[in-house]
N, C-alpha and C positions, 0 to 999 in steps of 0.2 A: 504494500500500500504506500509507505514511503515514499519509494522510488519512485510510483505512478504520481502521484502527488509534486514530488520535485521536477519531474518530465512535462506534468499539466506547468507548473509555475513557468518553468525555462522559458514552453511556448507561448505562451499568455506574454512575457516580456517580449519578446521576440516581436512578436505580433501588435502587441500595443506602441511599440519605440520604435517598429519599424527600421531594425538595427539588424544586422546581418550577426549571422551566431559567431562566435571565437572563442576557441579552446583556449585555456588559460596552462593548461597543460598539469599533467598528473601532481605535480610537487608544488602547485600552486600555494595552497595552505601551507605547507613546510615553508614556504620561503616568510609567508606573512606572519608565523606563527614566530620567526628566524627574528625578526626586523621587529616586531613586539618587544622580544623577551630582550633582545640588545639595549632598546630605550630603555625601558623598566630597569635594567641593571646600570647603565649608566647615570638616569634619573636619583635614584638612590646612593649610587659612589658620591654624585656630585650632594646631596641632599648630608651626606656623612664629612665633606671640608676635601673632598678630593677634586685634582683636578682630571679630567679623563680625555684622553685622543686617543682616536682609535683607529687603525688601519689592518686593512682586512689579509690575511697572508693568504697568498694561494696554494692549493692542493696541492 
């Protein structure tokens, strides 16, 4: 039922906005959930008298 339910909502959007669909792709949420929890942890270093920069090291 879920599923059917978030499938009715997609196209309902679709259809009302008149917007063409686009994949946000599988890790979508991992990346927003990523970019959340970074501020949240920064927000509170800084909230504690620290100072924080940050750069991202690659894989």
């Amino acid at each position: 039922m879920a599923v059917g339910r978030t499938i009715l909502e997609i196209i309902y959007y679709l259809l009302t906005r008149k917007e063409p669909y686009k994949e946000l792709g599988a890790d979508y949420w991992d990346r927003q959930r990523e970019a959340k929890i970074v501020r949240q942890t920064v927000k509170k270093l800084e909230g504690l008298g620290y100072e924080v920069k940050l750069e991202k090291v690659g894989a």
